[in-house]
The first five atom37 places (N, CA, C, CB, O) and aatype in JSON, in Angstrom:
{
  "aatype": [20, 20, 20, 20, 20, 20, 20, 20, 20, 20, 20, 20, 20, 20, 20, 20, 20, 20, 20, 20, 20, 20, 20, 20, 20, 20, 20, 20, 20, 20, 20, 20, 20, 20, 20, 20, 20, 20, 20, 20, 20, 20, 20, 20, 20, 20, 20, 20, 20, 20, 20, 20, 20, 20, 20, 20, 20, 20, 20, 20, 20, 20, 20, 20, 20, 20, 20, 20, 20, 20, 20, 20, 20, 20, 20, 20, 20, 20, 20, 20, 20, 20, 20, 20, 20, 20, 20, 20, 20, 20, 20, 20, 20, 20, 20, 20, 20, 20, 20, 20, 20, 20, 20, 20, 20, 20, 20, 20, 20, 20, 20, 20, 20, 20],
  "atom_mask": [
    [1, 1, 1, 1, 1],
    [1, 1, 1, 1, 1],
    [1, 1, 1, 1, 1],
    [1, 1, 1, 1, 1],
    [1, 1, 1, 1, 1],
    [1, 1, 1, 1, 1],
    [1, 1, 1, 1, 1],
    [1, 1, 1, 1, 1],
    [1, 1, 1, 1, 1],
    [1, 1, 1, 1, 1],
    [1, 1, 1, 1, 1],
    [1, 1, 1, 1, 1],
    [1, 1, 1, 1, 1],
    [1, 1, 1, 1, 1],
    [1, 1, 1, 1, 1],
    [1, 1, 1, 1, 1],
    [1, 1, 1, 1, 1],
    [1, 1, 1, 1, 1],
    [1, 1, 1, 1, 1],
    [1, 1, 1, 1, 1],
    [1, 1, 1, 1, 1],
    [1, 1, 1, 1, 1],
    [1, 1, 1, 1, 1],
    [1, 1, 1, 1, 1],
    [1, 1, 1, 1, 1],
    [1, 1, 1, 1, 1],
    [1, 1, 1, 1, 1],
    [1, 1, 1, 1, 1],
    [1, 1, 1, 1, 1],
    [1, 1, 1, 1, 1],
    [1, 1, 1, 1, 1],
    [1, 1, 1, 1, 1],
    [1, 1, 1, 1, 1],
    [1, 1, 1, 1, 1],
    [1, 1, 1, 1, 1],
    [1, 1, 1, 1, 1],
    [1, 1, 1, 1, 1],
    [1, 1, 1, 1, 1],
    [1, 1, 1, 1, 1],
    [1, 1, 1, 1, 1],
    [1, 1, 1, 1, 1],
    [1, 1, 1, 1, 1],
    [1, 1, 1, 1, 1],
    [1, 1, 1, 1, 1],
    [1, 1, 1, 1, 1],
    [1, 1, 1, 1, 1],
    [1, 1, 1, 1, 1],
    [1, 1, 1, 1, 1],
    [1, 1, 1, 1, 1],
    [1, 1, 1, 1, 1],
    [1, 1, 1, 1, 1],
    [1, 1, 1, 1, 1],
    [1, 1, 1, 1, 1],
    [1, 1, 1, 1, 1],
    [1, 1, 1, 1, 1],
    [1, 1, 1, 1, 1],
    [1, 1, 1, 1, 1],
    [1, 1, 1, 1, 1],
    [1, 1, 1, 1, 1],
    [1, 1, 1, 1, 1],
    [1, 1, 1, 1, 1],
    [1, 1, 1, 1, 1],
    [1, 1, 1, 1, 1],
    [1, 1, 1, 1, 1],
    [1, 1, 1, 1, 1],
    [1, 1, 1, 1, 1],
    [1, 1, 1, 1, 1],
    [1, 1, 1, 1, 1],
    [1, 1, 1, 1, 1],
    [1, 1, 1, 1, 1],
    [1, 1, 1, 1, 1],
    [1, 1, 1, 1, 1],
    [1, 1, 1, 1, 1],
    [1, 1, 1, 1, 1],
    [1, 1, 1, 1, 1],
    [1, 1, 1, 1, 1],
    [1, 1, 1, 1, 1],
    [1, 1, 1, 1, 1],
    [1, 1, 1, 1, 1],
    [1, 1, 1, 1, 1],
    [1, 1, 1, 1, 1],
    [1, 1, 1, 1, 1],
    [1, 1, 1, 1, 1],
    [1, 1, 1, 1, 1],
    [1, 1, 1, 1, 1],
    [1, 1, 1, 1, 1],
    [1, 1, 1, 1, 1],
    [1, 1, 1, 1, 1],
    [1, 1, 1, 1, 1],
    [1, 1, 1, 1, 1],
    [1, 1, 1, 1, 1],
    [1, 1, 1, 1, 1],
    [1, 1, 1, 1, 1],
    [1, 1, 1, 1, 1],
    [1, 1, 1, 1, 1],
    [1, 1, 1, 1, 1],
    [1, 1, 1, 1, 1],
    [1, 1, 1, 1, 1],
    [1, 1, 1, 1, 1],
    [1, 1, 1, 1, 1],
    [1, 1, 1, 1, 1],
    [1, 1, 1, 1, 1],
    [1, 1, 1, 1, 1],
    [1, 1, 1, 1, 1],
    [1, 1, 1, 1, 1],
    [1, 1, 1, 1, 1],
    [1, 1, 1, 1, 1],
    [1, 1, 1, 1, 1],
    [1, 1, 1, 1, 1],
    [1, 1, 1, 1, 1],
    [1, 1, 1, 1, 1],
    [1, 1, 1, 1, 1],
    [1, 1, 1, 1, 1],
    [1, 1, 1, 1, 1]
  ],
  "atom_positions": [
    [[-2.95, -6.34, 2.71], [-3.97, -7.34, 2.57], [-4.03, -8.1, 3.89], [-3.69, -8.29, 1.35], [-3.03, -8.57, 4.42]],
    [[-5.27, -8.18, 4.39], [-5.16, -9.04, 5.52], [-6.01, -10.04, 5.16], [-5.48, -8.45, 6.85], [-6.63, -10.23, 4.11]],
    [[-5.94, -10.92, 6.65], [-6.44, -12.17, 6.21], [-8.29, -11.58, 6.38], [-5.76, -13.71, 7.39], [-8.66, -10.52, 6.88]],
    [[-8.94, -12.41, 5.92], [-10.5, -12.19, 5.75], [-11.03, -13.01, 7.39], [-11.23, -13.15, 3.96], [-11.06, -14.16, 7.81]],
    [[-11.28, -12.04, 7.76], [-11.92, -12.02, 9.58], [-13.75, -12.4, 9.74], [-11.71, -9.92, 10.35], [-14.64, -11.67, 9.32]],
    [[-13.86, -13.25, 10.19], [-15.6, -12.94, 10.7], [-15.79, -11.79, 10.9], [-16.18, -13.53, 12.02], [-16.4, -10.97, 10.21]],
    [[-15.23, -11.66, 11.91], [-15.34, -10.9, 12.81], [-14.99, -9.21, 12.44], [-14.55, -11.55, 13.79], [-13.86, -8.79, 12.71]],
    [[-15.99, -8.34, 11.85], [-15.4, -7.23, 11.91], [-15.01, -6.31, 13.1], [-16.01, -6.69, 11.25], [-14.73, -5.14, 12.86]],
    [[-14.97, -6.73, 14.22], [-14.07, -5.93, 15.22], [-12.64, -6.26, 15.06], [-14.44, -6.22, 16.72], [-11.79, -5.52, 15.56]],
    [[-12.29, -7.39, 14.34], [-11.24, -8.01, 14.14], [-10.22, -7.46, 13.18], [-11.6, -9.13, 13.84], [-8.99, -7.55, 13.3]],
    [[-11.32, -6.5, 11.59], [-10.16, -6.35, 10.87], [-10.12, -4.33, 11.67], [-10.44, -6.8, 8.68], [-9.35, -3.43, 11.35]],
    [[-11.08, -4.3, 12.53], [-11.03, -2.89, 12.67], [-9.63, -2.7, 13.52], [-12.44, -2.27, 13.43], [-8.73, -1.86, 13.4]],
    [[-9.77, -3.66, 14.32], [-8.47, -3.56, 15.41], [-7.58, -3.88, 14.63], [-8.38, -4.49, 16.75], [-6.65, -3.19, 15.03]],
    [[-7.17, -4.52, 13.7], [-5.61, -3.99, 12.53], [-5.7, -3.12, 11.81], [-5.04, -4.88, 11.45], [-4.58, -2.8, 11.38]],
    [[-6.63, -2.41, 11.34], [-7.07, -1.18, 10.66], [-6.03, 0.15, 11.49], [-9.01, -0.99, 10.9], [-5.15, 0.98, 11.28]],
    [[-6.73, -0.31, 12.34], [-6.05, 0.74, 13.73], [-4.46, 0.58, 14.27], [-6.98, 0.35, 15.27], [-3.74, 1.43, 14.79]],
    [[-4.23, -0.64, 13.98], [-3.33, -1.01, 14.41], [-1.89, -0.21, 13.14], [-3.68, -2.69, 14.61], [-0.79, 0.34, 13.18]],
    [[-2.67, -0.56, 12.42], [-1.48, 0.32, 10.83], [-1.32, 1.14, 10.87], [-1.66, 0.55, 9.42], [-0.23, 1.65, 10.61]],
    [[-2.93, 2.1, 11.41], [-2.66, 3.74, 11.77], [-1.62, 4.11, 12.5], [-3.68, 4.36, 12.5], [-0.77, 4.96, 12.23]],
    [[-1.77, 3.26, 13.68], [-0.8, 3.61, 15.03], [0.67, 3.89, 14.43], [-0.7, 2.17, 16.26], [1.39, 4.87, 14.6]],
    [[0.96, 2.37, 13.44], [2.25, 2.05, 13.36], [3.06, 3.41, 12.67], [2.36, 0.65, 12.52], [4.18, 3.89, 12.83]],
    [[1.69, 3.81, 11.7], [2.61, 4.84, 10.71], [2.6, 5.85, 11.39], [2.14, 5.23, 9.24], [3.47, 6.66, 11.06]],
    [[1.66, 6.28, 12.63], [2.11, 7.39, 13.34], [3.47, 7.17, 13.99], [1.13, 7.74, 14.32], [4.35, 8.01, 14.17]],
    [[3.46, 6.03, 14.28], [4.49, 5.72, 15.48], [6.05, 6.13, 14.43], [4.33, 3.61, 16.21], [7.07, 6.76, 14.7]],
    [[5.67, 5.55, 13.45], [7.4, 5.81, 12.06], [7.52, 7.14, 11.56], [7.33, 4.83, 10.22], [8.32, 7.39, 10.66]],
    [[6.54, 8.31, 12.26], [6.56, 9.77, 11.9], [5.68, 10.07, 10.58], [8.1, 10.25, 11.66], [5.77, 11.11, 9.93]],
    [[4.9, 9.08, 10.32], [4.14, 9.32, 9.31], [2.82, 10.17, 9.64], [3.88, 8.07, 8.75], [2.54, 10.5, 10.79]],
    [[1.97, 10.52, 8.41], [0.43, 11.19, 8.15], [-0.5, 10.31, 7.73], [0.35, 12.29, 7.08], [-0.67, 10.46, 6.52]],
    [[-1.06, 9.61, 8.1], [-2.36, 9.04, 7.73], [-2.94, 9.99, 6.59], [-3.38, 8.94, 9.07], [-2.87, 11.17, 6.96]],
    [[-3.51, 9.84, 5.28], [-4.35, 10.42, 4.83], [-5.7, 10.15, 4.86], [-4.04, 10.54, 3.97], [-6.58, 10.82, 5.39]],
    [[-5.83, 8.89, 4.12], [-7.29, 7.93, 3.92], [-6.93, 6.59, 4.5], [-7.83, 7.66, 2.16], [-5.94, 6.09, 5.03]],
    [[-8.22, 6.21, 4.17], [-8.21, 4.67, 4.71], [-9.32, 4.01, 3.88], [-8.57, 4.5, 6.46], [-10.53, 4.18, 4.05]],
    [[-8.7, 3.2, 2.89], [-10.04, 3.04, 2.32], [-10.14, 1.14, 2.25], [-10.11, 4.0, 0.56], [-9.39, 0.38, 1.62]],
    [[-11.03, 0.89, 2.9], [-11.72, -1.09, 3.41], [-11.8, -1.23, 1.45], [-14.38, -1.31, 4.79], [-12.59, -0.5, 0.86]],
    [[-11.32, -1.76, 1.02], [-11.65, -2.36, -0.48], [-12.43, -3.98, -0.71], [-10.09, -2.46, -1.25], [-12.57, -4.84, -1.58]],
    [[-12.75, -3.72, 0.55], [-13.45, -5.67, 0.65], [-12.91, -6.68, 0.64], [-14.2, -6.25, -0.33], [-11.7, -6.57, 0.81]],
    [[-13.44, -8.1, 0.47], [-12.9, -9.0, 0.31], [-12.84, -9.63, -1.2], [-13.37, -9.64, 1.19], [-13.77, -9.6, -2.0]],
    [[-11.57, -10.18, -1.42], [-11.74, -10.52, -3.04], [-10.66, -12.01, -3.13], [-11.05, -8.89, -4.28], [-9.7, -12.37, -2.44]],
    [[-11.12, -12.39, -3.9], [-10.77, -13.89, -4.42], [-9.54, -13.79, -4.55], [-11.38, -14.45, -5.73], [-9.09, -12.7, -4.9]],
    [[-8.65, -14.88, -4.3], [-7.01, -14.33, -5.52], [-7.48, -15.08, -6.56], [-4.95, -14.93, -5.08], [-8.29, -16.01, -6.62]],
    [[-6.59, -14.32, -7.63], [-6.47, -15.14, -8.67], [-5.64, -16.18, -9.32], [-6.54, -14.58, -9.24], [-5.6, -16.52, -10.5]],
    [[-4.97, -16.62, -8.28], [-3.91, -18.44, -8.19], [-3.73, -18.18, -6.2], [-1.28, -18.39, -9.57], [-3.68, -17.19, -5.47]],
    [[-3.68, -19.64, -5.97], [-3.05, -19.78, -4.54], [-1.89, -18.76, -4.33], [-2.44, -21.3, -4.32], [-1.03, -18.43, -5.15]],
    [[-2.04, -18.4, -3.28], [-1.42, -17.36, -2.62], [-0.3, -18.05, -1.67], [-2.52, -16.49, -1.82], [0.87, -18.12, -2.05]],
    [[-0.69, -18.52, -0.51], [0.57, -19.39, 0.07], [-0.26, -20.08, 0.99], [1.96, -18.55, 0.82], [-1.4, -19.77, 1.34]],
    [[0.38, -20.96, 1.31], [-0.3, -22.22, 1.89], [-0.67, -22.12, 3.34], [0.61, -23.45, 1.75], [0.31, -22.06, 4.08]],
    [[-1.62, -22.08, 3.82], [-2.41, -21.82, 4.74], [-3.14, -20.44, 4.62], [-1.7, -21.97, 5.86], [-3.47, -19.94, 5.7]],
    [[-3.43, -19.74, 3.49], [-3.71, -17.95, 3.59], [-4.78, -18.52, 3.2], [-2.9, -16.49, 2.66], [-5.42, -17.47, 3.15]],
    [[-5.72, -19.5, 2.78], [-6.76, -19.83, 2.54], [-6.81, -18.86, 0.89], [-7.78, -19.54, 3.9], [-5.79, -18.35, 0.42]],
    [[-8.21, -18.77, 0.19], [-8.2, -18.28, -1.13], [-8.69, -16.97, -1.48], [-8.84, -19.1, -1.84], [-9.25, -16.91, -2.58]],
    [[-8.59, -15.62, -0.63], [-9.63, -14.86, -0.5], [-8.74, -13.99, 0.85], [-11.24, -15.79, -0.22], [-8.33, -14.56, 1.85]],
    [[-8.54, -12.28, 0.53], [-8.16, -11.69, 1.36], [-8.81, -10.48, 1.78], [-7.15, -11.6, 1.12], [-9.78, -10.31, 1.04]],
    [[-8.7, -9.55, 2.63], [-9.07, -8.51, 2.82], [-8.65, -7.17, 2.46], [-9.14, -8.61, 3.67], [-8.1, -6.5, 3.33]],
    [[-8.82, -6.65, 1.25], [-7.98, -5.39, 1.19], [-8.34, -4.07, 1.74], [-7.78, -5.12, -0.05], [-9.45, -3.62, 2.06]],
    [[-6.84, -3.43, 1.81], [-7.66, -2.38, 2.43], [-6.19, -1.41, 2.44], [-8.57, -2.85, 4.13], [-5.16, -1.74, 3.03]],
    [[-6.42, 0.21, 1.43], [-5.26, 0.87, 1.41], [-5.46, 1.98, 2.27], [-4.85, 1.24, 0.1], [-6.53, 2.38, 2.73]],
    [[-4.32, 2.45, 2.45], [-3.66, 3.66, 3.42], [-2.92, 4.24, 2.46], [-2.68, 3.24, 4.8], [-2.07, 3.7, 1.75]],
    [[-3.45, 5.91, 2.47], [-2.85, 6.66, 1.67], [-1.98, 7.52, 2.88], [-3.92, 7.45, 0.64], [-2.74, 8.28, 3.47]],
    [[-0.65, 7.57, 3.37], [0.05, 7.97, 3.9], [1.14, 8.57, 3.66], [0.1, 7.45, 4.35], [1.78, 7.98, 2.8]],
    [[1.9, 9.98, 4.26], [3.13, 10.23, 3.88], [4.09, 9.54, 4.95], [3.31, 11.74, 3.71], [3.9, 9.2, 6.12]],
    [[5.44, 9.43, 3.94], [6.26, 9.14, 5.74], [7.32, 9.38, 4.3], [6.15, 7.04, 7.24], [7.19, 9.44, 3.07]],
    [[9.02, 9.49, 5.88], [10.04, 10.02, 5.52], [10.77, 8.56, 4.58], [10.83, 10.71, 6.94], [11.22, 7.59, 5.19]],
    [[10.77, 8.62, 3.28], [11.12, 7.3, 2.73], [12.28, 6.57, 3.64], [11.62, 7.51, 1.17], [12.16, 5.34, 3.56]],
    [[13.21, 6.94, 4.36], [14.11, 6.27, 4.89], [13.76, 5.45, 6.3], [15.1, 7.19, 4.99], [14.6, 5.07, 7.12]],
    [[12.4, 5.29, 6.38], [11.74, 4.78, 7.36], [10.65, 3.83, 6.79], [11.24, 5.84, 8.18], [9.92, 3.02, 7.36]],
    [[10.81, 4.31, 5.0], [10.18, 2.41, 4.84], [9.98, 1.11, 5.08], [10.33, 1.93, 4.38], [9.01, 0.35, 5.12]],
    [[11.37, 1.03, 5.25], [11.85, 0.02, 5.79], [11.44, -0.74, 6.55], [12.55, 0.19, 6.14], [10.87, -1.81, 6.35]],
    [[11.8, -0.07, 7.79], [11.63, -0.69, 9.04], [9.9, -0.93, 9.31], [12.39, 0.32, 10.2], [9.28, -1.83, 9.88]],
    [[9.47, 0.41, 8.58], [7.72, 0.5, 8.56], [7.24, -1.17, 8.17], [7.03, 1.86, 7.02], [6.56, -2.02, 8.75]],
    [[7.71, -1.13, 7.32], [7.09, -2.56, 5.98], [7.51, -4.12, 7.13], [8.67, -2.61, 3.69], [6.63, -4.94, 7.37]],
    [[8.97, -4.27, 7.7], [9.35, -4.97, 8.51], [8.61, -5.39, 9.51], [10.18, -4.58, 8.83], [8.6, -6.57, 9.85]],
    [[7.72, -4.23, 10.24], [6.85, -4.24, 11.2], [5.68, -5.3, 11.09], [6.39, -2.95, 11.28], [5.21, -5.75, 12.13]],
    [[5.27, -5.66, 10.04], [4.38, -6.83, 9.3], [4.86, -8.03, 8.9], [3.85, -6.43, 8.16], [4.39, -9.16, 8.84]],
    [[5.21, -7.86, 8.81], [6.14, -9.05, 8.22], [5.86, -10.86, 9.29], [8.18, -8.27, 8.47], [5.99, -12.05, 9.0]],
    [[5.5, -10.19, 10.33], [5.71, -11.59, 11.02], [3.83, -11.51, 11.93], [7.61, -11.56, 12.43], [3.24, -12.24, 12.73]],
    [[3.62, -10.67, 11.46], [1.93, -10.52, 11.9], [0.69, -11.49, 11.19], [1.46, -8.89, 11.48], [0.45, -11.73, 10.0]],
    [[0.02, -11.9, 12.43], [-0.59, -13.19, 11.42], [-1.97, -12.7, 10.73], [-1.0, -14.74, 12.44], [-2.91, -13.38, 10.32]],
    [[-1.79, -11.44, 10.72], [-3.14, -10.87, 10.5], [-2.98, -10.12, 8.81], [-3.53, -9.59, 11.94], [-3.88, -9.81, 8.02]],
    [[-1.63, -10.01, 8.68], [-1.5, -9.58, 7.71], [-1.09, -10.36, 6.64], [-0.93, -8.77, 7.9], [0.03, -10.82, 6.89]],
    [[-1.56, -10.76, 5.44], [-0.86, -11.36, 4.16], [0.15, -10.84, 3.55], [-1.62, -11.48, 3.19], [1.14, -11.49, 3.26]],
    [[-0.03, -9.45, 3.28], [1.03, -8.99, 2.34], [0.87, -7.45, 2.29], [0.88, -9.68, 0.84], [-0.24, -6.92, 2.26]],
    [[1.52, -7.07, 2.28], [2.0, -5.37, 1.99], [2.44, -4.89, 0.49], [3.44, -5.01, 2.93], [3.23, -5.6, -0.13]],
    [[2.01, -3.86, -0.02], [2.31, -3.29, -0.8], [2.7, -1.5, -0.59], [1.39, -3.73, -1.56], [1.9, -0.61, -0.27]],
    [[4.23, -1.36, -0.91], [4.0, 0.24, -0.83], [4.6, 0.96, -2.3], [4.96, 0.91, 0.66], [5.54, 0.58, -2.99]],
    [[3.99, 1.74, -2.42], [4.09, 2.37, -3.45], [4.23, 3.79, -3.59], [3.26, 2.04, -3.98], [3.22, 4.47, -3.44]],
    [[5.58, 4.49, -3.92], [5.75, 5.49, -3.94], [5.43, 6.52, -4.86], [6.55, 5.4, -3.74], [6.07, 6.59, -5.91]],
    [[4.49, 7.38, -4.6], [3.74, 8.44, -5.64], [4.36, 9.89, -5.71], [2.15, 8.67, -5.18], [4.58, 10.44, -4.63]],
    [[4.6, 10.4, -6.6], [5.31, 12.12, -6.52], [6.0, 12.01, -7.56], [6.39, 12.69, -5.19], [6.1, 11.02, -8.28]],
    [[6.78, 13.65, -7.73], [7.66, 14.07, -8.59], [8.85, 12.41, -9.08], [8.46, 15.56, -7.66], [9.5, 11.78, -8.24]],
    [[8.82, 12.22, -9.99], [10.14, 11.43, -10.27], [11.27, 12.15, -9.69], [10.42, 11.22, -11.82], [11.14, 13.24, -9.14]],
    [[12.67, 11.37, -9.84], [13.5, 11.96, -8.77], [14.12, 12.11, -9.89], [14.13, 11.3, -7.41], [13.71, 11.81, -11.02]],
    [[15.64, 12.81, -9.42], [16.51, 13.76, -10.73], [16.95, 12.47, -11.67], [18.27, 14.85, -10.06], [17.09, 12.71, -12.87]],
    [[17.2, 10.97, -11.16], [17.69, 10.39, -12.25], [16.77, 9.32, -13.52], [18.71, 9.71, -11.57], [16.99, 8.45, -14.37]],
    [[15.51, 10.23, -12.85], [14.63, 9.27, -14.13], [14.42, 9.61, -15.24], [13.37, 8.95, -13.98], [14.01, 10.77, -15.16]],
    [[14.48, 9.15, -16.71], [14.95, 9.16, -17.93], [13.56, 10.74, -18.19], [14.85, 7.24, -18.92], [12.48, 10.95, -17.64]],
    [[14.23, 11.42, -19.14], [13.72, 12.35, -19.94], [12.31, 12.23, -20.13], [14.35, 12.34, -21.08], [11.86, 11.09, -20.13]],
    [[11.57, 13.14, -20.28], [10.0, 13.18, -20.45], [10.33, 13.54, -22.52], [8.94, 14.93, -19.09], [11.08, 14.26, -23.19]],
    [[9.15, 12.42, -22.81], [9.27, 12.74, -24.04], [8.97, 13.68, -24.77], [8.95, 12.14, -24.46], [8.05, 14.35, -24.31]],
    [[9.51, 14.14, -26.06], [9.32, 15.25, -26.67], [8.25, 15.58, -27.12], [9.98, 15.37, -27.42], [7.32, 14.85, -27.45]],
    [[8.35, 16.98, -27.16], [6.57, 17.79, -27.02], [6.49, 17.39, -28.7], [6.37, 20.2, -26.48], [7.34, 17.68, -29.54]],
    [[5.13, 16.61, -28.93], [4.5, 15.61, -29.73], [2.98, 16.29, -29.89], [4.56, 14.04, -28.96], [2.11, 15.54, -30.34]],
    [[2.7, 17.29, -29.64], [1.92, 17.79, -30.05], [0.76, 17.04, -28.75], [1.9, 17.6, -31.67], [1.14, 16.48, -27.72]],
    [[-0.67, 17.23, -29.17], [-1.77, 16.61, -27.72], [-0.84, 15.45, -27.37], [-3.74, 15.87, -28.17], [-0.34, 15.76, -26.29]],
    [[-0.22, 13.85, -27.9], [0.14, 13.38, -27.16], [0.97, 13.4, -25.66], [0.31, 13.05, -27.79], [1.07, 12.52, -24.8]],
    [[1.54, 14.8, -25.73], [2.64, 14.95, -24.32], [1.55, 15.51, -23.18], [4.2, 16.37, -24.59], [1.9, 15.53, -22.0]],
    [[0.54, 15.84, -23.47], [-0.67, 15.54, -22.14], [-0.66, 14.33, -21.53], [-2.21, 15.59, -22.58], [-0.55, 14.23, -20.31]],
    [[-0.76, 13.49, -22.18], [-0.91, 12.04, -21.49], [0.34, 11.12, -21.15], [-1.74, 11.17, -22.42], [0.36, 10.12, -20.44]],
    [[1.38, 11.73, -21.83], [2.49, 11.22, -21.3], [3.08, 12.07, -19.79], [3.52, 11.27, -22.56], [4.22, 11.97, -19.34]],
    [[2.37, 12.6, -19.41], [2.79, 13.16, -18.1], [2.03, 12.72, -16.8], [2.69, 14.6, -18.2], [0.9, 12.48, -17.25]],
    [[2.0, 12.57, -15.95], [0.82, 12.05, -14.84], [1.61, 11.54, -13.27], [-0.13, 10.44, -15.64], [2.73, 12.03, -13.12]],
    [[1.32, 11.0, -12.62], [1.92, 10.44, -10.85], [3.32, 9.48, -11.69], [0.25, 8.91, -9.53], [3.26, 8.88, -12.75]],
    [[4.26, 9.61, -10.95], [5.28, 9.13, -11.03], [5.45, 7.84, -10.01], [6.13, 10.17, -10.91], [5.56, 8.16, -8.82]],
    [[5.48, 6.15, -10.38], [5.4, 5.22, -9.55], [6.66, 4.5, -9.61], [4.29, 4.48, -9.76], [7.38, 4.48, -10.61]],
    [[6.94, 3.81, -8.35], [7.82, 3.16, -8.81], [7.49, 2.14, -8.14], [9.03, 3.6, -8.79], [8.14, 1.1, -8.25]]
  ]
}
């Protein structure tokens, strides 16, 4: 989420700037998708004004470089807040898929988040 810019050369040059970063952490850019500007729904933090810019990056990178990836923002005044979210196979220690239930076990299967 960044902060909401006049200026759209402004959010393009951090747009770009995220790309870089995740190339730079060995990552793949997939998409990039501008989600607009939208209201929050309670104060956010004091000076972020009421209203941010979203905007997701669908990217791979080596999870052990999260980290430092996510860190990279952290002190940028352009950015509000980060969200990452890991999509794929569940890993070996997540609880049992429930028992075949007839049509319901279609819908109990789908992206694995955490």
């Amino acid at each position: 989420m960044f902060r909401p810019s006049p200026e759209e050369e402004a959010l393009q040059k951090s747009i770009e700037h995220v790309g870089a970063e995740i190339r730079k952490q060995g990552g793949d850019l997939k998409d990039t998708a501008d989600l607009g500007k939208r209201t929050f729904a309670r104060p956010f933090r004091k000076g972020h004004g009421d209203a941010g810019r979203y905007v997701r990056f669908a990217f791979a990178m080596d999870p052990a470089r999260i980290d430092s990836f996510r860190e990279r923002f952290r002190h940028r005044e352009d950015v509000i807040r980060t969200q990452i979210v890991l999509a794929g196979p569940p890993p070996a220690s997540a609880p049992a898929a429930a028992p075949d239930r007839g049509p319901d076990r279609e819908e109990a299967q789908g992206t694995w988040h955490r």
